[in-house]
C-alpha positions as CSV (number, residue, x, y, z in Angstrom):
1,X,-60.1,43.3,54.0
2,X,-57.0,45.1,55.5
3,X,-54.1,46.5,53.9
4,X,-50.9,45.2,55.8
5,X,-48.6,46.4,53.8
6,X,-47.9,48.6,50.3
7,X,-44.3,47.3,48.8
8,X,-44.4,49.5,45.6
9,X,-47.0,51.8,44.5
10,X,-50.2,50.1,43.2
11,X,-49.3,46.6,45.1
12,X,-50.4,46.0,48.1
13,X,-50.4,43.0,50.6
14,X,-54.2,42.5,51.7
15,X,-55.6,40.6,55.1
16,X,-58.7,38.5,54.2
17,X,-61.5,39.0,56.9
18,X,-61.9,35.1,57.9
19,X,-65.1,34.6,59.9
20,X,-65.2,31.3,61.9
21,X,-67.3,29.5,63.3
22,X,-68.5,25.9,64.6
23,X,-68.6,25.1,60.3
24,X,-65.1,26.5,59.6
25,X,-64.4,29.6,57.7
26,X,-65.4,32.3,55.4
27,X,-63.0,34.4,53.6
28,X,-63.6,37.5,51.3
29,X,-61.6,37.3,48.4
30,X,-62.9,40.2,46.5
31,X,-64.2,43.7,47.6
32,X,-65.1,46.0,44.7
33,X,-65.1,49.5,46.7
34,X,-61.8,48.5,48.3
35,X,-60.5,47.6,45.1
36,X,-61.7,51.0,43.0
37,X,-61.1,53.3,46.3
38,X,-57.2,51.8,45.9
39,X,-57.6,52.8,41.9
40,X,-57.4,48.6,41.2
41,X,-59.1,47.5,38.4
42,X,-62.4,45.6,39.3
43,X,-63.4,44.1,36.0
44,X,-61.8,40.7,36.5
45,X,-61.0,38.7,33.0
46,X,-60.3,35.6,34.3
47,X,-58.9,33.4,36.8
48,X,-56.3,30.3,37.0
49,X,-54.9,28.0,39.7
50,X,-51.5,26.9,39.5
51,X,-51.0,23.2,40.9
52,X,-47.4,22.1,42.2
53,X,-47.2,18.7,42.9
54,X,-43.5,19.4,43.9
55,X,-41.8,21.4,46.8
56,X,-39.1,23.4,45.7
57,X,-40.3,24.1,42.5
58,X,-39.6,27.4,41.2
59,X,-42.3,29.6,38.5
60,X,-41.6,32.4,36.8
61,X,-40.6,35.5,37.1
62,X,-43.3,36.3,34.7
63,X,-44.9,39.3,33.4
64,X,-46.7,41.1,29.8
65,X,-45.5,43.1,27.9
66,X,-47.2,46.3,26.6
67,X,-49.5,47.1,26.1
68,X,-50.7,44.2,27.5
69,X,-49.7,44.1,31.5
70,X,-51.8,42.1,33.6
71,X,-53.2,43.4,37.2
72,X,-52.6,40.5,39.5
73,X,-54.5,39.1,42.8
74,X,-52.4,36.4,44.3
75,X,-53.4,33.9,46.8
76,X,-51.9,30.9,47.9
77,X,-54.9,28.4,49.1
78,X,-53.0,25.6,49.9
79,X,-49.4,24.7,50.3
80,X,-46.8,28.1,50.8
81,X,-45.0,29.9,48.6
82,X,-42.2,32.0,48.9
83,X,-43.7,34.8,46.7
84,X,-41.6,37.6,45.0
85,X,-42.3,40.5,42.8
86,X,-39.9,42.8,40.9
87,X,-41.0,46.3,39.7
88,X,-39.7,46.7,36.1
89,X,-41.7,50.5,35.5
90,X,-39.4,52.4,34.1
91,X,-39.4,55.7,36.3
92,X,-41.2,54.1,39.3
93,X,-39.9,55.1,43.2
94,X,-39.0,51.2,43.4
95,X,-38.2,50.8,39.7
96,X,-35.8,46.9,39.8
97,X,-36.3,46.6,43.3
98,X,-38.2,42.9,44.4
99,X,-40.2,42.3,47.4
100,X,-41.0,38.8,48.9
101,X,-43.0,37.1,51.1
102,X,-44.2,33.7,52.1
103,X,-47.8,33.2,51.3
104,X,-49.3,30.4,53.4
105,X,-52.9,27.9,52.6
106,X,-53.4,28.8,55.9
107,X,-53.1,32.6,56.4
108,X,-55.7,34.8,55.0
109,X,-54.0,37.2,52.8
110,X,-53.7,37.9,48.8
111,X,-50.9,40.2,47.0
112,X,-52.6,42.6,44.4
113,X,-49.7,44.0,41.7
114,X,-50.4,46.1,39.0
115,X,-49.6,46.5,35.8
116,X,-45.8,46.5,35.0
117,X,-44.3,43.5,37.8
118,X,-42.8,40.9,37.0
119,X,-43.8,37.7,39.4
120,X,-42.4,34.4,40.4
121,X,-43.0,32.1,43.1
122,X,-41.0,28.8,44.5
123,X,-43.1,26.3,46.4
124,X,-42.2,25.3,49.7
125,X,-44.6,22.2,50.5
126,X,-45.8,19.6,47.9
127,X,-49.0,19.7,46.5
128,X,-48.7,24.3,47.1
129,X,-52.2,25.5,45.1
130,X,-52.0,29.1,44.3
131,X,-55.3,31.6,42.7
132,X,-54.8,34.3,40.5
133,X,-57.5,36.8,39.5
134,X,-56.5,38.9,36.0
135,X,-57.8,41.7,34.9
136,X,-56.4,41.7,31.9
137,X,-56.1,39.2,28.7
138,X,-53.5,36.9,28.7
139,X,-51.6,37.2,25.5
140,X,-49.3,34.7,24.7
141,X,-47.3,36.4,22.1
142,X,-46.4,39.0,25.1
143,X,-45.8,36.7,27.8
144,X,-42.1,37.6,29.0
145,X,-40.0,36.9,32.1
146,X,-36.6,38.4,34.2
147,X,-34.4,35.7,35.6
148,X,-35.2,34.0,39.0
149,X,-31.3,33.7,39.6
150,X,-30.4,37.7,38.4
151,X,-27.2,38.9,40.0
152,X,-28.2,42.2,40.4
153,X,-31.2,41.1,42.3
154,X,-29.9,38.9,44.4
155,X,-33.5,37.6,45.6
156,X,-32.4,35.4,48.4
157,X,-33.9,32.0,47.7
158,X,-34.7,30.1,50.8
159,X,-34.2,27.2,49.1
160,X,-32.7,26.2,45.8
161,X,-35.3,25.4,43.4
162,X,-35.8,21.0,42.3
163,X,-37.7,21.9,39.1
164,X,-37.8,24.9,36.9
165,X,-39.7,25.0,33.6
166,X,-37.5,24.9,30.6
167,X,-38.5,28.3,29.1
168,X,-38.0,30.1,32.8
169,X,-34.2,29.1,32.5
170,X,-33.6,31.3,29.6
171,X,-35.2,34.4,30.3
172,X,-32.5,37.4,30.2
173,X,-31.5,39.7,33.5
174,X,-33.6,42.4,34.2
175,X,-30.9,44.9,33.0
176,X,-30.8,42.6,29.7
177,X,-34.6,43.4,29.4
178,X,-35.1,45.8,26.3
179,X,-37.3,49.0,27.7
180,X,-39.5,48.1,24.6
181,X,-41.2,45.4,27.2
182,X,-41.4,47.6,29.8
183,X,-44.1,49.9,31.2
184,X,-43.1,53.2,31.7
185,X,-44.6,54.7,35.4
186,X,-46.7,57.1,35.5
């Protein structure tokens, strides 16, 4: 595993090592001295696929709040996404600023947040599969979101979302966001 890239501080874009071979491939997902020398999280609470039958549709942008914030380890393993994070730590270097990229099925490469991003993804081929690794209980009862279509963001959608989930279309603008569901950075 390589890191490609570091968009805000604690996330990181991360190349799989994919050996092939006359069989196909072998990817590693998960490297425990990478993860604690980075100062990640490597007890893992659970994991969950999203399955998007649809292109073009649009989830999140979704995040805990505390004390609750969930580590993430993002991976799209079939399908693409267009993939975007926005950091909502108050006092961070890159506090409201978003990064994207597209995640691919067929390129080796996960996005590890930590605590205190909000995430959201729109699919860009049917039947898009993405993996997430938590490291944290989910907590319904925190489960909060910024909106995908924020102003101030301007996150530039490469293509307007088909389907959006009901509760994703009223979730208030980042600088709407009470600092009560917010991490503070530190």
């Amino acid at each position: 595993m390589t890191i490609l890239n570091r968009p805000f501080p604690g996330a990181a874009l991360i190349a799989c090592a994919n050996n092939h071979d006359e069989r196909g491939s072998f990817t590693r997902l998960f490297d425990r001295s990478l993860f604690e020398h980075e100062g990640w999280s490597t007890a893992l609470d659970h994991s969950a696929e999203s399955f998007n039958p649809q292109p073009y549709t649009l989830r999140g942008l979704h995040f805990q709040s505390p004390p609750y914030e969930e580590q993430k380890l993002i991976r799209c393993v079939a399908g693409s996404i267009y993939d975007v994070a926005v950091d909502l730590r108050i006092g961070s270097p890159t506090e409201g600023q978003f990064f994207s990229i597209t995640l691919s099925g067929t390129e080796p490469q996960m996005l590890m947040l930590p605590q205190g991003i909000a995430h959201g993804f729109l699919t860009l081929e049917p039947d898009t599969r993405v993996l997430y690794h938590l490291f944290q209980p989910y907590r319904a009862e925190h489960a909060q979101g910024i909106r995908f279509d924020d102003p101030e963001l301007a996150i530039p959608w490469p293509e307007k979302a088909r389907l959006i989930g009901a509760r994703d279309l009223t979730w208030p603008s980042l600088r709407d966001l009470p600092s009560s569901l917010r991490r503070v950075y530190s």
